[in-house]
C-alpha positions in Angstrom: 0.0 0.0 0.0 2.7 2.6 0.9 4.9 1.9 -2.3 1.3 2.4 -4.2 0.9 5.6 -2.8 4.3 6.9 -2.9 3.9 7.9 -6.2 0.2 10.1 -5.4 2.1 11.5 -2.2 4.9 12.8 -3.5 7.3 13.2 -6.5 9.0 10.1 -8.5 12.9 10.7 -7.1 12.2 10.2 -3.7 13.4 7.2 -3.2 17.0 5.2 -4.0 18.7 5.4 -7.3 16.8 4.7 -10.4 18.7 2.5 -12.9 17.4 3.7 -16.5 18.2 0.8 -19.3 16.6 0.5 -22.5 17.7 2.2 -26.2 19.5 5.2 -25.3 20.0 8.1 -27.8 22.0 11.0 -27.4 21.5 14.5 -29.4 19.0 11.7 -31.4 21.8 9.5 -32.4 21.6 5.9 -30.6 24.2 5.0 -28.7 24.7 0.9 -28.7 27.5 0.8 -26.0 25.6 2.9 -23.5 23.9 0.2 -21.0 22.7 2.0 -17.7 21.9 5.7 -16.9 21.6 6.0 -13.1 19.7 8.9 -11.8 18.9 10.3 -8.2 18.8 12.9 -5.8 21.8 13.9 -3.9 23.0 17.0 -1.6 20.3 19.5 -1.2 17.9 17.4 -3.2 19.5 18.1 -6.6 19.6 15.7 -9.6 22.6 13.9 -10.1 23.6 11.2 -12.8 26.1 8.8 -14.6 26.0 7.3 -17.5 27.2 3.4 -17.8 29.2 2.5 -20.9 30.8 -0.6 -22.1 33.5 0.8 -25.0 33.4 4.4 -25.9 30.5 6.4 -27.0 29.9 7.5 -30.4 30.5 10.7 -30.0 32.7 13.3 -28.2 32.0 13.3 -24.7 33.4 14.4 -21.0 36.7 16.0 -23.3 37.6 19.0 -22.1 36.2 22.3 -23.9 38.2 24.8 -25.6 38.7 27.7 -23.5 36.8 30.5 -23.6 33.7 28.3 -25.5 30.4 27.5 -24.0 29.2 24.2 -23.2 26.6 22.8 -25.3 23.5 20.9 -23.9 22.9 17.7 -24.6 19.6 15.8 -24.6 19.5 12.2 -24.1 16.4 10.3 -24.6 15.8 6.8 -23.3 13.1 4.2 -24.8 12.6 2.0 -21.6 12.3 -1.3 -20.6 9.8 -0.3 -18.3 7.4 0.6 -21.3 7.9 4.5 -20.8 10.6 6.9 -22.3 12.9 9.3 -20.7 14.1 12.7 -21.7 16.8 14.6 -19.8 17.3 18.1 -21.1 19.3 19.9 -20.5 22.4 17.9 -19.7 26.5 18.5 -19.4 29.1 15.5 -19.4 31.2 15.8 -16.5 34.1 13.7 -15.2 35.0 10.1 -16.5 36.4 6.8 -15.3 37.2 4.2 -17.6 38.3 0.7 -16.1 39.8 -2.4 -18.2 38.0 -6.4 -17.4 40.8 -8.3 -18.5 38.6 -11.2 -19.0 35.9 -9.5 -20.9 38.5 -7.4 -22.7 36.1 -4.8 -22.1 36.5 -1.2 -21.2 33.8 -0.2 -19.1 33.3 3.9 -19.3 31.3 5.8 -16.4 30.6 9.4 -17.0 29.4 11.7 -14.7 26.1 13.6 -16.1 24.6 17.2 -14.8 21.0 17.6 -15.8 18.3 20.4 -14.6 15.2 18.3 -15.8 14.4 14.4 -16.2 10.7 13.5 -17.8 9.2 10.3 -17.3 6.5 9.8 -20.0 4.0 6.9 -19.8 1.2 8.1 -22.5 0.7 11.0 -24.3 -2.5 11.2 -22.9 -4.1 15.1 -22.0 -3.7 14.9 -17.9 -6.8 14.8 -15.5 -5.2 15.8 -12.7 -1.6 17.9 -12.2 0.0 18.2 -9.1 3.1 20.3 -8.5 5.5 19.5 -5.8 7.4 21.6 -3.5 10.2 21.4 -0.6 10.4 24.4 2.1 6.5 24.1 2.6 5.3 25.3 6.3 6.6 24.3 9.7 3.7 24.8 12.0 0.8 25.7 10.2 -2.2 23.2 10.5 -4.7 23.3 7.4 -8.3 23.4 7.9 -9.4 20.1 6.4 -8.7 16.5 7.1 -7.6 13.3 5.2 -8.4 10.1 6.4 -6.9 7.2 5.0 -7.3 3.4 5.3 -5.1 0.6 4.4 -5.9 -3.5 4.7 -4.9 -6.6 2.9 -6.3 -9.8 2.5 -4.6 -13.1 2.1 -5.8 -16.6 0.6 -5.3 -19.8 0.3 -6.8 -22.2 -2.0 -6.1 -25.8 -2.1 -8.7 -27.0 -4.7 -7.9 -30.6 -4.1 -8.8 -30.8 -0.8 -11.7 -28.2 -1.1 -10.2 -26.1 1.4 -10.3 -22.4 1.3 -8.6 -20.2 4.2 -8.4 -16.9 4.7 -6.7 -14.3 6.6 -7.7 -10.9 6.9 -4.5 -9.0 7.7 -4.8 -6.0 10.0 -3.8 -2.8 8.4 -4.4 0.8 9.8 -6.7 3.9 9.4 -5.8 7.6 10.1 -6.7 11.0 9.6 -5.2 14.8 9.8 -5.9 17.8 8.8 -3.5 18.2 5.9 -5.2 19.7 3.3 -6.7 23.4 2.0 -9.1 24.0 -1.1 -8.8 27.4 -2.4 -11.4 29.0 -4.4 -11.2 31.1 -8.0 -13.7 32.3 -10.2 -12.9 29.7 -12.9 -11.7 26.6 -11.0 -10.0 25.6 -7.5 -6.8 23.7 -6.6 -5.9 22.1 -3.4 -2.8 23.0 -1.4 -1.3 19.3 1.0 0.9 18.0 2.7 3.4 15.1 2.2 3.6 12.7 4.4 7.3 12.8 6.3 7.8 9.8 5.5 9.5 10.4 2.1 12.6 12.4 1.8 13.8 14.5 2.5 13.5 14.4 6.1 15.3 17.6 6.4 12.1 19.6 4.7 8.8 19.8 5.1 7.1 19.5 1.7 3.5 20.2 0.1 2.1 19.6 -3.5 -0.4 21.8 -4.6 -3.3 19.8 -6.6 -5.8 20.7 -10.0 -8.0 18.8 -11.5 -10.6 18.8 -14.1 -13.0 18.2 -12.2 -12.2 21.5 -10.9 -12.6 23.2 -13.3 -9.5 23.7 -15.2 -5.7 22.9 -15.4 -3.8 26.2 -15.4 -1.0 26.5 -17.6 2.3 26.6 -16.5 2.8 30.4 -16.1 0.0 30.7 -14.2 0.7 28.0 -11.5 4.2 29.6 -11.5 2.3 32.5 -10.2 -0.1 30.6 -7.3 3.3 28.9 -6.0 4.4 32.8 -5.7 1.4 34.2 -3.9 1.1 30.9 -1.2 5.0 31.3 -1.0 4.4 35.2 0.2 1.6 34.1 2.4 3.3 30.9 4.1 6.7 33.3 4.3 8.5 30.3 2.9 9.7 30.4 -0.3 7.9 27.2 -2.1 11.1 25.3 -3.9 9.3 23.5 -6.7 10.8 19.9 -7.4 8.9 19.0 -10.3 5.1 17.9 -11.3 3.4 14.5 -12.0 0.2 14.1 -13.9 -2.7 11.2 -14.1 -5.2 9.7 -15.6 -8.5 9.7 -14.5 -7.6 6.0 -12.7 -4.9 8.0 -11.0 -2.1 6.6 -13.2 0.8 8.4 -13.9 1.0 10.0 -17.6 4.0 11.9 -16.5 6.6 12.7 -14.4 8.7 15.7 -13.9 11.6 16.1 -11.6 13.6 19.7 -11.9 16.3 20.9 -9.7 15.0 23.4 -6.7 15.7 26.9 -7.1 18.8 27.9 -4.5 22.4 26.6 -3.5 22.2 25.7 0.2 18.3 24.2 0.4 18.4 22.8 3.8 19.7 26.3 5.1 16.6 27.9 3.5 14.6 25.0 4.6 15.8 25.5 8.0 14.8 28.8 8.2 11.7 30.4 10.3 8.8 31.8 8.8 7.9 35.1 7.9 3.7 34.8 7.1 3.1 38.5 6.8 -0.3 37.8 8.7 -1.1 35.2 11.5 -2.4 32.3 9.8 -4.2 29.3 10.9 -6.4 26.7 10.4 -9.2 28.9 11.3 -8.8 31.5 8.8 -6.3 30.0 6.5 -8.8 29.4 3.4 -10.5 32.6 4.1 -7.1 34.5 3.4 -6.0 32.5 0.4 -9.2 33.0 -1.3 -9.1 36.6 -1.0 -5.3 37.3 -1.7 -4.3 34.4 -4.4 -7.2 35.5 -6.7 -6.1 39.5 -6.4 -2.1 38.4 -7.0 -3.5 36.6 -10.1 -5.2 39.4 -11.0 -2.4 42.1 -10.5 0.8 40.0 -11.0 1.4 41.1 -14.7 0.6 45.0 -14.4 2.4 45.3 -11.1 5.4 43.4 -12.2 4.8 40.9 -9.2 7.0 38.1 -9.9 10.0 40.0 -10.2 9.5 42.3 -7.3 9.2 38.9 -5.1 12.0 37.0 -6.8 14.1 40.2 -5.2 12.6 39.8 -1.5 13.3 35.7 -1.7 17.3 36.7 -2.7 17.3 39.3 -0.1 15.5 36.4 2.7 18.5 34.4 1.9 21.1 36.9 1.7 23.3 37.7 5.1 21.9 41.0 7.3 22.4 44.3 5.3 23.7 42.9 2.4 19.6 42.2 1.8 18.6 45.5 2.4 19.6 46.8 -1.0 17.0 44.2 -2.9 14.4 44.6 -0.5 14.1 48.2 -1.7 15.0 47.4 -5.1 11.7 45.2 -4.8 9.8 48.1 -3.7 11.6 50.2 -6.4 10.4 48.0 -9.4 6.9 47.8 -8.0 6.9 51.6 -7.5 7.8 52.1 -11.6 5.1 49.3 -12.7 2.7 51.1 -10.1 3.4 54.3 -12.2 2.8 52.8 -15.6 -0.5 52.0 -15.3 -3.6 54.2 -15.1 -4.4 53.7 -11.4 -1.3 56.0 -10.8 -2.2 60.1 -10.5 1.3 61.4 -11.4 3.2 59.0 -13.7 6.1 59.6 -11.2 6.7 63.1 -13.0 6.2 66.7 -11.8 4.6 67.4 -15.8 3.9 65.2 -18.8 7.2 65.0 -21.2 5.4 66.8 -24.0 3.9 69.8 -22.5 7.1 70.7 -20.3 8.9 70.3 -24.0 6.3 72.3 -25.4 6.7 75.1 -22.5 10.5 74.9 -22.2 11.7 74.6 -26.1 12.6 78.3 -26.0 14.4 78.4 -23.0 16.0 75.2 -24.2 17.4 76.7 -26.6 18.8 79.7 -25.1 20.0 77.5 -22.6 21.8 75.8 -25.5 23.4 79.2 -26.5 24.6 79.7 -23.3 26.6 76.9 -22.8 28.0 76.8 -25.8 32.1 75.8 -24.8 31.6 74.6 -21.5 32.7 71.7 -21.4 30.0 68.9 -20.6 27.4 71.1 -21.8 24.9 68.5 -23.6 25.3 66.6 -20.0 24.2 69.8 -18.1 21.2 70.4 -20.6 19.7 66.8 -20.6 19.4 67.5 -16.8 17.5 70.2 -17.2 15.5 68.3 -20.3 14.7 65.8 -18.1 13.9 68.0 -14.8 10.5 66.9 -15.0 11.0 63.4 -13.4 10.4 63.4 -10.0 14.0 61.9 -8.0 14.5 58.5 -6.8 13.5 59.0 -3.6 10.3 62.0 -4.4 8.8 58.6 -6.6 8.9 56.3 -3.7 6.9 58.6 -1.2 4.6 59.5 -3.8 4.1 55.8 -4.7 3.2 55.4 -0.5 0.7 58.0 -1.3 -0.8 57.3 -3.9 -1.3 53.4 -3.0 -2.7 55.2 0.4 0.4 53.7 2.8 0.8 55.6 5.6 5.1 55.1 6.3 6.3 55.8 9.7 9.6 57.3 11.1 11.2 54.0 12.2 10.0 52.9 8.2 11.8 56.0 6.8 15.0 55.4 8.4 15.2 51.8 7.1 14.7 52.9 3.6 17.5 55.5 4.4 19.9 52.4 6.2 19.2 51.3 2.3 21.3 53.8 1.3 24.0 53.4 3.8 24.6 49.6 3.0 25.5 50.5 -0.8 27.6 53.9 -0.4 29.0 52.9 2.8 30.6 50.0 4.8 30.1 47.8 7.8 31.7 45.1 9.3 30.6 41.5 10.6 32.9 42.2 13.8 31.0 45.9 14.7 28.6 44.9 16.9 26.5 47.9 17.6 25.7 48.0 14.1 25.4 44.3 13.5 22.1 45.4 16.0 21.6 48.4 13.8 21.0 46.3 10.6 18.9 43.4 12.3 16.8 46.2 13.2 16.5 47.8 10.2 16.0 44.3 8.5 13.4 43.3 9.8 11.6 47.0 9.6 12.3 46.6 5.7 10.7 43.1 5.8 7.9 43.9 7.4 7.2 47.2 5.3 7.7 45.3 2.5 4.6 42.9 3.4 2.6 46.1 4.2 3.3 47.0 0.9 2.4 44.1 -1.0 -0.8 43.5 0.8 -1.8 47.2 0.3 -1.2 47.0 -3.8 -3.2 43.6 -3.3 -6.3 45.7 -1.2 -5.4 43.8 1.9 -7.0 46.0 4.4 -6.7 43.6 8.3 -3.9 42.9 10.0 -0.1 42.1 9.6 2.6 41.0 11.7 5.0 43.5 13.1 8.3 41.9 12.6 10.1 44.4 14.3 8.5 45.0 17.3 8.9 42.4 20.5 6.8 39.8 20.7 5.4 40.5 16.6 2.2 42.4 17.6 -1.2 42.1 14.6 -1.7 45.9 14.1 -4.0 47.3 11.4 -2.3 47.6 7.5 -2.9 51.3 8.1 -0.4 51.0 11.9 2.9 51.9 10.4 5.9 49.5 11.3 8.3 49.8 14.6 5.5 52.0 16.8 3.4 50.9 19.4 -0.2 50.4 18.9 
């Protein structure tokens, strides 16, 4: 029952090492001395490989490049005994070993392989049901429904001859938790789950998140990229997505998918605490993700949304100060897409481009005239050309207002300690301002959730990061002040 379920529970590398053999083909040229591909996952749950050759391969592998060229991919593709066919794209040769069998007079060839992707395809059937699986999913967070699962065998024996029948019934088990959300959009749901702990690795805790037709729809991929990014923001843990596997309507596999999570160091990350930028729990879980994930869907594209979060999962992994710079370069990029649409009053700019032309083309020009032989003139007079931008720092508090954000002192000054990490310079071994920048850290953090959930029309509570003992305030409380 458990090895049956293994592969509904949780994605196809889990386990030991798979050993791949069938007709192997490599850039779509077979390749008759190549027996065995072995793939698995190894430190911080990223793919690793080797292909198993007896002789050489047909073609030049694992030699070294010329310097100064870039690596090719490779694809290899696999017609398996096991009835399916693999597809690992991209892939790199690596190092070699070649060992001699004197008795076989046989060189046997094992090189090292490093792939980002590795397909499993049973069918080319249209999928039923998706389900896209994640490491880094939440420590402590109970969901609000429950799963309740039974398992039981039964055993016979028949012995015709003596027309004897016996059977056991062999005790299994039955339990149930509360492991499970369903979230709720216009056009079709999903559920987010758990995985069981059982299956590696034991390090992480991991969820999938599951669509089906029945649902609804299947979202394409873009657009279950961009659910994994709102849940992420809401669980404040950044979802590392290990790959998908969809099914039939039997709940047999079509295909698998297994990708390399995003990072370097993924038990660190996985390891670290959570930063939900509201209290969430099993009471009011669904009632938040139905509300926020359909409004990031909504204003992901306009807003720029995926890139202003890709910059505040860096900075959550970066060391203190060093990730104050992206946190506000997050805010920065949201600031300029906030000002290029039509819900923004000023545009960032004091006057439209074309009627402060259309005023200033006469004084432009004498302008002109008067500079004429100074050196660096034309730099001096597109300053003044483009005068009617509002500054770096004008745009951001206009941005607060316009979104309706009211920014406190203790918020100003971290957006100001911004400024200080890149023109100035600290030291690990200064401990007064190794204080300083916590501080200020987790200030920026937390404004930065304010902000989000503000363009998103989040109007309850939030966590105050920065203040002892994280107090809810109000989105309209500013950051670092007492109720």
């Amino acid at each position: 029952m458990d090895d049956f379920l293994s592969f509904i529970e949780w994605e196809d590398l889990q386990q030991n090492e798979h050993l791949i053999r069938g007709e192997f083909y490599i850039d779509g040229k077979l390749q008759e001395n190549l027996k065995t591909i072995s793939i698995s996952r190894g430190g911080s749950y990223k793919l690793q490989g080797k292909l198993i050759c007896v002789g050489e391969l047909d073609l030049n592998v694992g030699d070294e490049q010329v310097a100064g060229s870039i690596a090719n991919p490779h694809r290899i593709e696999v017609r398996s005994e096991e009835m399916c066919r693999y597809i690992l794209f991209p892939c790199y040769f690596g190092g070699k070993q070649r060992s001699f069998n004197v008795n076989d007079n046989m060189t046997k060839l094992e090189i090292d392989i490093i792939t980002f992707q590795v397909d499993k395809l049973f069918s080319e059937d249209n999928p039923y049901q998706l389900t896209e699986w994640y490491i880094n999913g939440p420590l402590d967070l109970q969901f609000s429904r429950s799963t309740e699962i039974e398992s039981s065998q039964k055993y016979t024996i028949n012995r015709n001859d003596y027309q004897q029948n016996i059977e056991f019934e062999i005790p299994g088990y039955s339990k149930m938790s509360f492991d499970y959300v369903l979230v709720n959009l216009p056009n079709y749901k999903f559920i987010i789950k758990y995985v069981p702990k059982d299956y590696d690795p034991d390090w992480s805790h991991k969820i999938g998140i599951e669509y089906r037709k029945e649902f609804g729809l299947i979202p394409d991929e873009d657009e279950r990229e961009a659910i994994a990014e709102i849940v992420s923001f809401i669980f404040g843990r950044h979802l590392l997505n290990t790959g998908y596997t969809t099914y039939d309507e039997k709940n047999f596999i079509i295909k698998q998918r297994s990708i390399n999570p995003w990072g370097n160091n993924q038990e660190h990350i996985c390891s670290n605490a959570s930063h939900s930028p509201m209290e969430i729990d099993r009471e009011n879980i669904e009632n938040i993700l139905n509300y926020l994930v359909p409004q990031y869907l909504k204003s992901r594209d306009s807003y720029n949304l995926s890139n202003v979060l890709w910059r505040y999962w860096i900075a959550d992994d970066l060391p203190l100060g060093t990730n104050l710079p992206l946190f506000a370069n997050g805010i920065e990029i949201l600031s300029a897409a906030w000002f290029s649409t039509n819900n923004s009053k000023t545009k960032g700019v004091y006057i439209e481009k074309k009627k402060f032309d259309k005023l200033m083309s006469e004084n432009f020009e004498k302008i002109q005239n008067s500079l004429e032989g100074i050196e660096y003139a034309d730099r001096i007079l597109n300053r003044i050309k483009n005068s009617y931008n509002m500054g770096a720092n004008e745009k951001l508090d206009f941005f607060f207002n316009e979104i309706d954000l009211p920014v406190g002192e203790v918020e100003k000054k971290a957006i100001r300690e911004r400024n200080r990490m890149i023109y100035s310079s600290y030291t690990n071994d200064d401990d007064d301002k190794s204080i300083l920048l916590s501080k200020y850290t987790k200030v920026y953090r937390t404004f930065f959730h304010r902000v989000i959930l503000k363009i998103l029309k989040y109007e309850n509570m939030y966590i105050d990061y920065s203040v002892s003992g994280f107090p809810n305030k109000n989105i309209n409380v500013v950051v670092g002040e007492e109720n």
